[in-house]
N, C-alpha and C positions, 0 to 999 in steps of 0.2 A: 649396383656397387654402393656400400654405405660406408665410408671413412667414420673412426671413432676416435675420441680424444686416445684414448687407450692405444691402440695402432700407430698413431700420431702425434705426440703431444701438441705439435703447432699445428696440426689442423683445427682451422675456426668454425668447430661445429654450427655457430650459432649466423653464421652466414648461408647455410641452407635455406631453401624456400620451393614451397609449391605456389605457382602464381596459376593464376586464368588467361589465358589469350586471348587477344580480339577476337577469335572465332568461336569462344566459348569453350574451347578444351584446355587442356592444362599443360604444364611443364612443371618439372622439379629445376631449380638454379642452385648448382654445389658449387663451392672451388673444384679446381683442377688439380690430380693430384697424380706421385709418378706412376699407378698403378695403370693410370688411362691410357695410357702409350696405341696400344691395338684400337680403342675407342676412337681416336684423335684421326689415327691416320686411317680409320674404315669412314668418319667423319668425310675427313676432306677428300679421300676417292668420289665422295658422291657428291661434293659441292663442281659446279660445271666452271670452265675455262676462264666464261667471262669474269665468274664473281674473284676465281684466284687472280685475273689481274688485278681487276679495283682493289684486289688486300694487298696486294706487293708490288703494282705500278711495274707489271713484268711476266712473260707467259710462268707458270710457277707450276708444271704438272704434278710434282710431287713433294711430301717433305723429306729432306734429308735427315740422316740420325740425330746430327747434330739440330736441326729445327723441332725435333720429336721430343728429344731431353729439354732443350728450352723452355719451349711452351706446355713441358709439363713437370718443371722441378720450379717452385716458387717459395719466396721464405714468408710470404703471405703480409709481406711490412711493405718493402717497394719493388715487389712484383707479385704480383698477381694476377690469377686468371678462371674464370669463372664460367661453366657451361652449361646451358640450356638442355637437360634428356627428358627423353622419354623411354621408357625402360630403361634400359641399358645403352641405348644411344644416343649420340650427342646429336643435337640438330641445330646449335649454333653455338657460338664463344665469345668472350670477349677476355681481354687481359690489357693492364696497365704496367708502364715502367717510371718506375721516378725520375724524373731527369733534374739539373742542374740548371742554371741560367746561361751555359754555353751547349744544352741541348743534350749532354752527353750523361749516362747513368750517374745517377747519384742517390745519397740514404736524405735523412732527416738529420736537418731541418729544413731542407729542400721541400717545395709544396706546389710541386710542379708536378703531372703525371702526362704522358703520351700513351694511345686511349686507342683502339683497334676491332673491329669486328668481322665477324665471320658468321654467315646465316645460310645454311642450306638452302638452295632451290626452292625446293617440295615446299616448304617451310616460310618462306620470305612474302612478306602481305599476312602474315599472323600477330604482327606485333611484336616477336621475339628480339629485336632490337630494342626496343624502345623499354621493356620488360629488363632486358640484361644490363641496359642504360641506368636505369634506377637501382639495381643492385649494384654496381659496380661505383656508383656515385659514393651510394653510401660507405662501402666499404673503405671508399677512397677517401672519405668525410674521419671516419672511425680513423686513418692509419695517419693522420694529421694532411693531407694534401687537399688542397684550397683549388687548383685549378686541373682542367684536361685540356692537352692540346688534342688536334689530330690532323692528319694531311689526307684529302680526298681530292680524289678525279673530280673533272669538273662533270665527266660525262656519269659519276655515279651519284645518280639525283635521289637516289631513296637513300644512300648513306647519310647524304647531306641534311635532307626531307629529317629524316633520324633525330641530329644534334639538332637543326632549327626549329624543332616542334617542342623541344623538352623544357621550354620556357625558362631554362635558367640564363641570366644577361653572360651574352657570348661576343667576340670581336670575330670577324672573317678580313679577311685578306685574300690575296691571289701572287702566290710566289712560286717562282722557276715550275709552270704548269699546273700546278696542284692547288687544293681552295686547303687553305690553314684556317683552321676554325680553332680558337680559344676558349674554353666554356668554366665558367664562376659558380663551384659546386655549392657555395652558398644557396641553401632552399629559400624562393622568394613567394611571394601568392599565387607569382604566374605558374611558376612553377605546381605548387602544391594542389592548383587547379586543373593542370592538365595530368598531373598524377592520378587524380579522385575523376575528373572527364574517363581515363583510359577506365578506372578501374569498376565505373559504372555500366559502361560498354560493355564491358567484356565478362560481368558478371551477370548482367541481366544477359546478354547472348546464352552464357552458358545456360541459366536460367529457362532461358526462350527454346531452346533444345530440347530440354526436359518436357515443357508440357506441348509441344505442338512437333512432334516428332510425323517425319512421313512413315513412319514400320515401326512395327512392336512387336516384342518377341517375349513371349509368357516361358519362361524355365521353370521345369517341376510341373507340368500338367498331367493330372493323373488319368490313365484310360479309364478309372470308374465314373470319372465325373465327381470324385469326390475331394476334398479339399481345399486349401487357400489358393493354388495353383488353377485349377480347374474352376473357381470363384471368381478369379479376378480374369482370368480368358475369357468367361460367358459374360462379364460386365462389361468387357469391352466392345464384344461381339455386338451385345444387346442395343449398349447406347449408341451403336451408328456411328464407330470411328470409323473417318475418311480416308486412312491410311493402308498400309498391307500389314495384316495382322496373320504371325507366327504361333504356334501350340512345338516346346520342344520336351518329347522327352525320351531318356534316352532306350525307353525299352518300348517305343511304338510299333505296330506292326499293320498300319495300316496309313490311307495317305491324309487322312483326316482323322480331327477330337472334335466332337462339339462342333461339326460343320467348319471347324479351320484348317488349313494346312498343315501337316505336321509334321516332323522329322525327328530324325534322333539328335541329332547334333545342332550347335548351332550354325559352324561349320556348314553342313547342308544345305544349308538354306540358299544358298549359293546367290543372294542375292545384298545390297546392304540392308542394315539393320542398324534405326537409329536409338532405339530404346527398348531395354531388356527390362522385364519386370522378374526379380531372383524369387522363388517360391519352394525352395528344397529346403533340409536341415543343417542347421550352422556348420557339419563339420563338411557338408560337398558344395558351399557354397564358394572356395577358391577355386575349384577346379571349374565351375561355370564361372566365373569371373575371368578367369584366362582363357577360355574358349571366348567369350564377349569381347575382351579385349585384345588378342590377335583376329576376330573378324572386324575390328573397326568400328564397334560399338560407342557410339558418343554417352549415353550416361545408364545409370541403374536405376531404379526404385527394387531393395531389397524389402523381402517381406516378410524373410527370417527371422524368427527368432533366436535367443541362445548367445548375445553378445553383452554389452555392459548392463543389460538388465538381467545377468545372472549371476551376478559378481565376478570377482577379480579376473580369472578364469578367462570369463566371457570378455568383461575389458582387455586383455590382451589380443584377445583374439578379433574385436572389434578395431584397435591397432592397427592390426596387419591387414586387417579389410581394407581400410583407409589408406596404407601403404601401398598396397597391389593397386586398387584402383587407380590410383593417379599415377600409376607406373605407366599406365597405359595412357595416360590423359583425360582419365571418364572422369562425368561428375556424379556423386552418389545422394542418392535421396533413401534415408534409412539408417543403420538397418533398423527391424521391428517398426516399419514404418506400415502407415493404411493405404498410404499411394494418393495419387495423384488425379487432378480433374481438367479438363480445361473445355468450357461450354463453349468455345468458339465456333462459328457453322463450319468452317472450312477443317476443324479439326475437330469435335464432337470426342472427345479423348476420356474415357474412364476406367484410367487407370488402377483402380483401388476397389475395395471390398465393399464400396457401397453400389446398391442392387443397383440395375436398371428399372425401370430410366432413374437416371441420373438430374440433379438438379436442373430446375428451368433457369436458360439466360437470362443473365442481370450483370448490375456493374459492381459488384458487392464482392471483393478478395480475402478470402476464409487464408490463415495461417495457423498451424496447432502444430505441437508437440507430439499428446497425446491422441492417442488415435481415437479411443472413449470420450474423449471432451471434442474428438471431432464428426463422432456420430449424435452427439449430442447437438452439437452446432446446429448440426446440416439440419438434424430434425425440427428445432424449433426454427429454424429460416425457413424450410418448407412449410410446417403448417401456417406461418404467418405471410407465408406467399412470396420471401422474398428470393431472387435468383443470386446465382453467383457468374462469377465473371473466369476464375479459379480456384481453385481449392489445392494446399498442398500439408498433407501431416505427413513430417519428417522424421517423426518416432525417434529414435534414437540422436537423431543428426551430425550424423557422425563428422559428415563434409555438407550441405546444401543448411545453410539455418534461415532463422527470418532474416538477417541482414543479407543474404542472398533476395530473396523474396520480395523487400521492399525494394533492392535495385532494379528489378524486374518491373515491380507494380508503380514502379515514380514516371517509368518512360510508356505502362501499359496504353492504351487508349482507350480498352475496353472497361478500365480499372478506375472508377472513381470514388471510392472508401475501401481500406485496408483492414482488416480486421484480425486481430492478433492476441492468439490463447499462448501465451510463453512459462512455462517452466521455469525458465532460466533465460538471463539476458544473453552468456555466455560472452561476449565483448560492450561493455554497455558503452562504450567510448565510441565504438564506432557504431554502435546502433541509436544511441540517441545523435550521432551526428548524419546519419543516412536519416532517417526520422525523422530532423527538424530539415533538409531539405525536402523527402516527401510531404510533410505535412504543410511545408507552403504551398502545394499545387491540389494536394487531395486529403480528407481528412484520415487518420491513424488511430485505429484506437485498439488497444493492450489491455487486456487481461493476464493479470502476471500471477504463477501460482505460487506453490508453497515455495515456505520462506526457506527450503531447503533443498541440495543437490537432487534430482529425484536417481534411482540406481538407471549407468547407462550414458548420463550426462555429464562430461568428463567438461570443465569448465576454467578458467581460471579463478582463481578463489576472488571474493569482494568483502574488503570490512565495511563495507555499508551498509546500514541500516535498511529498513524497508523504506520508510517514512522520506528517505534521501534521496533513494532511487524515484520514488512518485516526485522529489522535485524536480531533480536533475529532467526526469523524461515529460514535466509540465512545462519547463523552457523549455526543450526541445520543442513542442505543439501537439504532444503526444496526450489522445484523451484517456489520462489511465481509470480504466474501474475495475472494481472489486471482484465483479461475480460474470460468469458467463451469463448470466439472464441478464447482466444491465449491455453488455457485451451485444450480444443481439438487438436490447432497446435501442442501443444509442446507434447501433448499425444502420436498423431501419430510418431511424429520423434522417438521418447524415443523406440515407439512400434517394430518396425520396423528395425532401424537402429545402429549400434555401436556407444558407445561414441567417439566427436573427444577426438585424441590426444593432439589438441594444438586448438590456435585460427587461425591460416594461412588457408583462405578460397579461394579456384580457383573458378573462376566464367568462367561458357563458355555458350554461345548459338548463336544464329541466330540474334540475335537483338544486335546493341552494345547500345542504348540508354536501352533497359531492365539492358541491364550489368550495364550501368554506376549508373542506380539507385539501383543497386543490390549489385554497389562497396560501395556506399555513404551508405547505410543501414547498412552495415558491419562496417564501420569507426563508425557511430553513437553507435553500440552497443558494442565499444571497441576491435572488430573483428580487424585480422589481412590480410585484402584481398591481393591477389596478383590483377595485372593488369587485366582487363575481354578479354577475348579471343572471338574473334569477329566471328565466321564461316560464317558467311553473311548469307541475305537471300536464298540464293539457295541452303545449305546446304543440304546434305540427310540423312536420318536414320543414314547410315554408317560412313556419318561425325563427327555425335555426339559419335556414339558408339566409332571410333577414339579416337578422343581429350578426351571422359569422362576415357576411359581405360588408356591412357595415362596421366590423372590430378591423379587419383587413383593410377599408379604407381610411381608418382614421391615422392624423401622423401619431397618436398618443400611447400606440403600441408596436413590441416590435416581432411578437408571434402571440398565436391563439391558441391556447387551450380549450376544446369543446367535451363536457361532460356530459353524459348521457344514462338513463336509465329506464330500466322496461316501460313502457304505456301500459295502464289501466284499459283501456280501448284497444279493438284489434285492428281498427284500420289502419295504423302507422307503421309500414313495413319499413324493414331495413332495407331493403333495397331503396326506398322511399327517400329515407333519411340521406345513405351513404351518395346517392345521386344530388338530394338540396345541396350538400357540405360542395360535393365535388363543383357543381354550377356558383355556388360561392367564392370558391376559389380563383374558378377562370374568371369571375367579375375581376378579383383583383389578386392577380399573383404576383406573387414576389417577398409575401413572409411565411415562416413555417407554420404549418397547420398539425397538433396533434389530439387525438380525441381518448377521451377518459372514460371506458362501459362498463357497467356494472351487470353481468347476466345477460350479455349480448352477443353471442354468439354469431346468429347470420350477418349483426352488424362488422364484427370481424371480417368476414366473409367477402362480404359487400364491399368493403373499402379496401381492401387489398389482394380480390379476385384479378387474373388478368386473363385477358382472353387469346383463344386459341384460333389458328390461323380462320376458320373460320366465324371468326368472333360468336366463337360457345363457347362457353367454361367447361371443357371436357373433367371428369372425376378422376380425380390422383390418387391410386393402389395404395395410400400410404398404410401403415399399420392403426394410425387413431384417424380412422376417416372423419367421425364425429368432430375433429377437432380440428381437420386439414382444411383451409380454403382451396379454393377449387382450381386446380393449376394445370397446367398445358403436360398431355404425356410425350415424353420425349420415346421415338420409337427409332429402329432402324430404318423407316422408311422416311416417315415424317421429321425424325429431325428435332433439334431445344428446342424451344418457343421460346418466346423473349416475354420476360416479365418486367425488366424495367430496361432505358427508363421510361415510366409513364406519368404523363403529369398529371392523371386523377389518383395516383396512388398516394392514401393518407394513415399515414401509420398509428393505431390504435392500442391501446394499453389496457389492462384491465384492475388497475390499481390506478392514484393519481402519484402518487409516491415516483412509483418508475415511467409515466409520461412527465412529470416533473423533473424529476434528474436527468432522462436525454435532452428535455430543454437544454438545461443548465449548462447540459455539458458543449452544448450548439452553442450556446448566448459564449460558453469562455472559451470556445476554439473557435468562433468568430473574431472576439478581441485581440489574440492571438495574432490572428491572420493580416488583422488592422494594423497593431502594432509593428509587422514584422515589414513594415514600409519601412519603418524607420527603428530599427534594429540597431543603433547606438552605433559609437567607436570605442575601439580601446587605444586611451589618450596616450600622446607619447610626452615624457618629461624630460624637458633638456637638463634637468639636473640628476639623471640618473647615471651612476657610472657599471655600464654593464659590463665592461673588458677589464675593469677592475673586481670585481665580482666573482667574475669565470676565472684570474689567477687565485684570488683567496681560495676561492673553493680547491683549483690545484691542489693549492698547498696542503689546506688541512686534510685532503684526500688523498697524500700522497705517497702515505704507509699505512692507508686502513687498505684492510683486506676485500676483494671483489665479495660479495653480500653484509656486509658487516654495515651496520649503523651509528655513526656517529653524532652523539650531542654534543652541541658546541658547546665550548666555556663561556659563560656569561659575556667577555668583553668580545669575544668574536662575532658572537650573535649579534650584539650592540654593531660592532662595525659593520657588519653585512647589508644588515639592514640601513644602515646610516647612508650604505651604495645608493638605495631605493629610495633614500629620503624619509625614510622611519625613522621615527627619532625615538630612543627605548631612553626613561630617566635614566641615567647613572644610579648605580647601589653598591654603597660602600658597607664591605662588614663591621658586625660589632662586637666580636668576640669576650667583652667585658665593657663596663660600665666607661672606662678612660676611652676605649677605641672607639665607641659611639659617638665620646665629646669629640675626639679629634675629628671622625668625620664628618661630624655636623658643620665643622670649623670649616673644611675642605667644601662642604656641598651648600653652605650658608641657611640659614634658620632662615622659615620656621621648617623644622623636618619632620617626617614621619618615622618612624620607630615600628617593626616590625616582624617576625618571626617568619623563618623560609620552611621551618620542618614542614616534611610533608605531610603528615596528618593535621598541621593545622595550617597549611599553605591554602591562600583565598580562604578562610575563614574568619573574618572577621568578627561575624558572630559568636565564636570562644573564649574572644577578649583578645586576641594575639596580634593585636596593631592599635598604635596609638598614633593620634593626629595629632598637627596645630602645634608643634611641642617650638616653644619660642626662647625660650634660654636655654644656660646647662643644665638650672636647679629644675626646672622641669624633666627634663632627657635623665637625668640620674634617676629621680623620683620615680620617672615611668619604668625606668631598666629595672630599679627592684620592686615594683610590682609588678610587673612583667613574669620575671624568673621564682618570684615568691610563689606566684598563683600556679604557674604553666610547668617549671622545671628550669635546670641548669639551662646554665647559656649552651654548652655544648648538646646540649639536648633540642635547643630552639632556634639554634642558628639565626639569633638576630643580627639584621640589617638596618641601616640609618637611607634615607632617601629626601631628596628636598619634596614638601608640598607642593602638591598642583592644583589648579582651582576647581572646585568642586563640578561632579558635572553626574551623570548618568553612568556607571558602571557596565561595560559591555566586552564583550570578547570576543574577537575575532582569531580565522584559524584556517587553515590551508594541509592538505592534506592529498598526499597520492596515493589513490588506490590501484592496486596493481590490475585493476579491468578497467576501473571508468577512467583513473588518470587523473589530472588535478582538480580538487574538487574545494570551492571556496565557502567557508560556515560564515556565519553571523550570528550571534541572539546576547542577551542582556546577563551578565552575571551572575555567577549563584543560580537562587532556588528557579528562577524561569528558561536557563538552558536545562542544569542540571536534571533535577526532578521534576519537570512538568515536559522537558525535550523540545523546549519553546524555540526552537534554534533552525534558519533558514539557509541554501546551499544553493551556489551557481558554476556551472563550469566554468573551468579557466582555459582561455583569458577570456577574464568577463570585460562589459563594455560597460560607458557611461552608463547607459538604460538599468542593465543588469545589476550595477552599484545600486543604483539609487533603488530599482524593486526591490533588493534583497533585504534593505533597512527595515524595506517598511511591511515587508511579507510575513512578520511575526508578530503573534499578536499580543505584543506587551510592545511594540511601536507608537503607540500611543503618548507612552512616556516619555520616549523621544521630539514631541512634538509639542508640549504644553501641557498635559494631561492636567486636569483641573486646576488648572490657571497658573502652573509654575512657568518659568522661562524656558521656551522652544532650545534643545541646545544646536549647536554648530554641526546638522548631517551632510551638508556640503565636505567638511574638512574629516568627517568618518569616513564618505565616501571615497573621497582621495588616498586616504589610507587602503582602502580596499582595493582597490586600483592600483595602487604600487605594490602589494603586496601580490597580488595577483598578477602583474605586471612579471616581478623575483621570482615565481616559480614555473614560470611560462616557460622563461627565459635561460633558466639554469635547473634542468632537470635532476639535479645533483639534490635542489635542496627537496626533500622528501615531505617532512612535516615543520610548521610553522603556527605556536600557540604566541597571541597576544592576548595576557588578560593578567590583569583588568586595563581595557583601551577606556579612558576617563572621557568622555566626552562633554565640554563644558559649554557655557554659551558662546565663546570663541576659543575655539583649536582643541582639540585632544592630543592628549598622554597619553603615552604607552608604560604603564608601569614595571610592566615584567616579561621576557619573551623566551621563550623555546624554541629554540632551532636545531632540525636532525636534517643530516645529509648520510648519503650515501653516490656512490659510484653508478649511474643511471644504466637502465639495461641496454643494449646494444639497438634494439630495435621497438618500436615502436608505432603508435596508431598515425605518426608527422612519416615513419620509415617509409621504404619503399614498396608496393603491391606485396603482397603476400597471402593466401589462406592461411586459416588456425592448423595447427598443427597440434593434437592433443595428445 
């Protein structure tokens, strides 16, 4: 049943939501509305005795008409009521009544609500209280009510369990038998941490479903053996999954495909079935979705083609996939997706179109998009020996994205580097916030593609830049690069090797011109090399084992670069080599080791072979054998092999360029990891008035239209800010040459003189601001050269302003994007934001740390600081500016965007010359809202 504004005008569409359960399946939370009447009461026949007394403190077997109309006619202000389905049925409720301070119904300005639930049997231990809690907060947040009461039995401990886990500060009591709990819907940290704990759970469960499933059921396998259907049943076959594996299709006529079981229906199968992999044509792919979904199918990997990657059409119909599936509670991976991997021994799962055998085990987490950039992965991790832990391309992703994926890989065990080919961020708010908790525990590293939608990926739109996003996801500890070949480099080193300590890089091998371009690569990436140690060509194995154990011993470095190239002589075998390095290592481990080969193939080989259970290097089927190091075949008898972790594995480059930038990218997600000990605060100021703030904004918002934006008038902006302790100069107009004098007289000499037209607004350089002006006969003088040169005063809109003491011109600026959310700029005036895009960006609310990096993160900082021998100005008192202004939009989701420029920064205190402020009416819900999936 889907309620429409249209049907309804006061139904509040935008209080719908599909959430995840603790058990990893889903539910839709809608209002309750009077069409549900038969819902309601087919509901409570199946909830049992015990739970109807704990809801009404009284045997309650049924509801009466009058309880039926109730709890299902609400004016959605001060009653409401909100239920948990699945399909079509409800499998819990909750609903609030406003009360008064004598307990009894009452409207607003009451802020009082009494708070009730109801969780089926079947049902209860999945989290759906605690789920319908968070919505109902909210909604009760949105309709103005501050507080919930509620009266529970003493003897109902999971109600209770319920309200006392939800972290927001509550009173309890104990009156006439019942526990009265009071609960303060203000969102606190306790709170917003136990919201992000639930929702971590329950998304890496649904997650953990997906790839480690006990049964798999292939739909669409064709009796010829031919097709994607019939493809992905023999890769599962092959790679030795542990589970019960299905073959269905519907015109079988025999009891086996391909040596599996098989049947026509899913139905048939008469047993459960935890994961269906869809392999039919987009238009029969609902009727297997509802065959999946009435046998109790937990999730999909569709493999269909024919939905938003065919246009519009197709997006609709990729809609209603997404709709159905979570009708049933499934989680979907797809559509047009490659499928799924997961090397674990107990679950050997290969789900997807790549052959058997499937990757060797390792701790290395493949995410992609595209299914082509994820054959492409797999191929160069294989030839370079490295194993995976999981693998998942979600092709379309219509429901399961990477921010599924890293909840999954932050709590994996098996998972110690993330690796991630993205398309699209599709929520960057909550991906770089899932992301900088991953990447404190394991490293993350992003490959982000075109700068544009690709067809299929239905997203919320971003006005940000590219340049913004690599910052935004650099705080976070996210290693972003360019290319899927640095993608793979920087995988390997992550895989393999410790972080460095520092950036001082010893460079040694056989070659001194390899060195020298292996020095220059290092300078380039901000690296701190030492001198390159030259061994000469005649070096032998033992020479390098020498000098590498000895670069590893000394404190004067914090990794090694080893270059290498062919011998003249043939006695120096790469195995030779690859074995000095590795006995080098064990002398002294504990910094990263990576080596630089010029036409070294077996050295390749050598250093990142892993051996198979009976320590042989068995020969891997790959397509470029000449190029594959020698890796363990995974079979259905024998099983993955484990290729990492090993601690002789040394990962090898064949350029110094790309062994230099995984350095790099190790030496600044080390620092990262260092610094994130001490991850700042965001300061609180007792001079900020934030309840005065939230009425202004009321007001001026209190006949614009819901999407509408408003810029303030120059004196409101002034005030608003003045809440936050920004101080914006005063600007009085000067519509003729007498108005300027007057104002000059009002703001005191000496003043500045100015022009606001927009084409020559911040242009100083056109002549259109004059300084320093110290009397009137100057202020006149300048008005008519002014208007002589530039045009009428009504054409130049000038202004009169007092001087402020000179300092470094800079601009600061705040800005919400409707995906990442509040996003704080900085850079220097003019031509070095403007045209050179010299301008640095931290999420809000940023912290002391964040202030003070973001100054200095741009590189015309310099200027700020003394730059050939001028006076250092005041970045303490910038900072604080940044801090409060970031502080304003944290705070009052209303103000949208925020321009300060030029922010004058002197040697003591900055000016704000001029400010821009837009507000608008905030959306209802948000990345602070309560659990939810995207809904596109």
């Amino acid at each position: 049943m889907r309620m429409t504004i249209e049907s309804d005008p006061s139904y509040p569409a935008h209080w719908e939501a599909d959430v995840v359960l603790r058990d990893g399946g889903t539910a839709r939370i809608r209002p309750i509305t009077t069409e549900d009447a038969g819902r309601l009461v087919s509901f409570y026949e199946q909830v049992s005795d015990e739970s109807k007394y704990y809801r009404f403190f009284a045997p309650y077997p049924r509801l009466s008409d009058r309880d039926v109309h109730r709890f299902t006619h609400h004016d959605y202000v001060d009653r409401v009521g909100l239920a948990a389905t699945v399909g079509e049925e409800f499998i819990g409720t909750v609903r609030y009544d406003r009360i008064g301070p004598d307990g009894r119904p009452a409207s607003a300005p009451a802020d009082e609500a009494e708070v009730a639930f109801l969780v089926q049997d079947a049902h209860q231990g999945r989290g759906v209280a605690s789920a319908l809690l968070e919505h109902i907060g909210a909604v009760a947040r949105e309709r103005g009510i501050r507080r919930f009461a509620a009266e529970v039995l003493p003897a109902n401990t999971k109600m209770i369990k319920v309200f006392t886990d939800v972290g927001y500060q509550q009173k309890r009591s104990f009156e006439d038998g019942s526990v009265h709990l009071t609960l303060d819907l203000e969102p606190t940290a306790e709170s917003l941490a136990v919201q992000r704990a639930r929702e971590q759970r329950a998304e890496a469960r649904s997650v953990q479903r997906l790839l480690a499933p006990g049964s798999v059921a292939v739909v669409g396998v064709s009796r010829s053996g031919a097709g994607v259907g019939a493809a992905a049943l023999r890769n599962l076959r092959d790679s030795g999954f542990r589970g019960h594996l299905y073959a269905v299709n519907e015109a079988v006529t025999r009891d086996l495909l391909d040596g599996v079981r098989a049947y026509r229906t899913v139905e048939a199968i008469g047993a459960p079935v935890d994961l269906a992999v869809i392999a039919v044509p987009a238009d029969r792919v609902p009727d297997a979705v509802a065959a999946c979904g009435e046998h109790g199918v937990q999730g999909l990997v569709v493999l269909s083609a024919g939905y938003g990657d065919s246009g519009p059409a197709g997006l609709a119909r990729q809609r209603e996939l997404l709709r159905q599936v979570r009708s049933y509670g499934m989680r979907l991976i797809g559509p047009n997706a490659y499928g799924v991997i997961n090397t674990a021994p107990d679950v050997e799962l290969n789900a997807s179109l790549t052959p058997a055998p499937m990757p060797v085990r390792g701790r290395t987490g493949l995410f992609t998009q595209s299914g082509a950039i994820g054959i492409a992965l797999l191929s160069a991790l294989l030839r370079r020996g490295e194993g995976l832990s999981s693998f998942v391309s979600a092709g379309n992703r219509a429901d399961v994205s990477g921010n599924d994926i890293l909840q999954y890989w932050y709590e994996d065990e098996a998972t110690d580097v993330a690796l991630m080919y993205l398309e699209t961020l599709g929520n960057p708010r909550k991906f770089t916030r899932l992301a900088r908790r991953t990447a404190a525990v394991k490293p993350v590293v992003v490959a982000k593609g075109g700068r544009h939608t690709p067809a299929g990926h239905v997203v919320p739109g971003t006005r940000l830049s590219e340049d913004t996003v690599s910052a935004l996801l650099r705080q976070a500890g996210v290693i972003r690069v360019d290319t899927v070949t640095e993608l793979v480099d920087v995988g390997l080193l992550l895989a393999s090797q410790p972080l460095p300590a520092g950036p001082r890089i010893a460079i040694l091998g056989n070659s001194e011109s390899l060195g020298v371009l292996t020095y220059d690569a290092c300078l380039a990436q901000g690296l701190r090399p030492l001198p390159p140690l030259d061994l000469t060509t005649a070096a032998s194995p033992e020479d390098f084992r020498t000098a590498l154990a000895t670069a590893l011993a000394s404190d004067d470095c914090d990794a090694v670069i080893v270059t290498a190239i062919p011998w003249v002589s043939e006695h120096a075998l790469a195995d030779d080599l690859a074995d000095a390095l590795r006995e080098a290592v064990a002398e002294a481990p504990g910094k990263p080791v990576a080596v630089v080969h010029v036409e070294l193939a077996e050295l390749v080989r050598a250093l990142s072979a892993t051996r198979g259970p009976d320590d042989e290097p068995p020969a891997h089927p790959a397509a470029d054998a000449a190029l594959t190091p020698a890796a363990p075949a995974a079979t259905a008898t024998t099983g993955t092999a484990v290729s990492t972790p090993d601690p002789d594995r040394i990962p090898s480059y064949p350029a110094a360029e790309r062994a230099v930038k995984a350095v790099a990218e190790a030496v600044r997600y080390g620092q990262w990891r260092r610094a994130l000990a001490d991850a700042g605060q965001v300061p609180e100021y007792e001079d900020i008035d934030e309840a005065g703030a939230a009425a202004q904004l009321a007001g001026l918002l209190a006949d614009v239209d819901d999407g509408a934006v408003l810029t303030l008038a120059e004196r409101d902006a002034r005030d608003l800010l003045a809440r936050y302790g920004i101080r914006v100069l005063p600007t009085l107009p000067a519509p003729s040459p007498d108005a300027a004098v007057r104002a000059a007289a009002v703001l005191g000499y000496p003043v500045a003189l100015k022009t606001t037209a927009p084409h020559l607004r911040h242009r100083a350089d056109l002549g259109g601001v004059r300084l320093d002006l110290t009397t009137e006969a100057e202020l006149r003088r300048s008005y008519e050269e002014l208007t002589d040169a530039l045009g009428k005063p009504a054409e130049l809109q000038p202004v009169v302003q007092p001087m402020v003491p000179r300092g470094v011109d800079t601009v600061v600026r705040s800005v919400i994007d409707p995906a990442a959310g509040a996003v704080l700029s900085f850079g220097l005036a003019g031509v070095a934001s403007e045209l050179l895009g010299d301008t640095a960006h931290r999420l809000v609310p940023a912290t002391d740390r964040d202030a003070a990096a973001l100054i200095r993160s741009i590189r015309a900082a310099p200027l700020l600081f003394g730059w050939r021998g001028s006076d250092p100005v005041d970045t303490p008192a910038l900072e604080e500016t940044l801090l409060r202004l970031s502080r304003l939009v944290d705070d009052h989701p209303e103000v949208i965007g925020v321009t300060l420029e030029p922010v004058v920064v002197a040697v003591e205190g900055v000016s704000a010359l001029s400010a821009t402020v837009r507000v608008a009416h905030p959306p209802a819900r948000g990345d602070l809202g309560p659990r939810t999936l995207p809904s596109y």
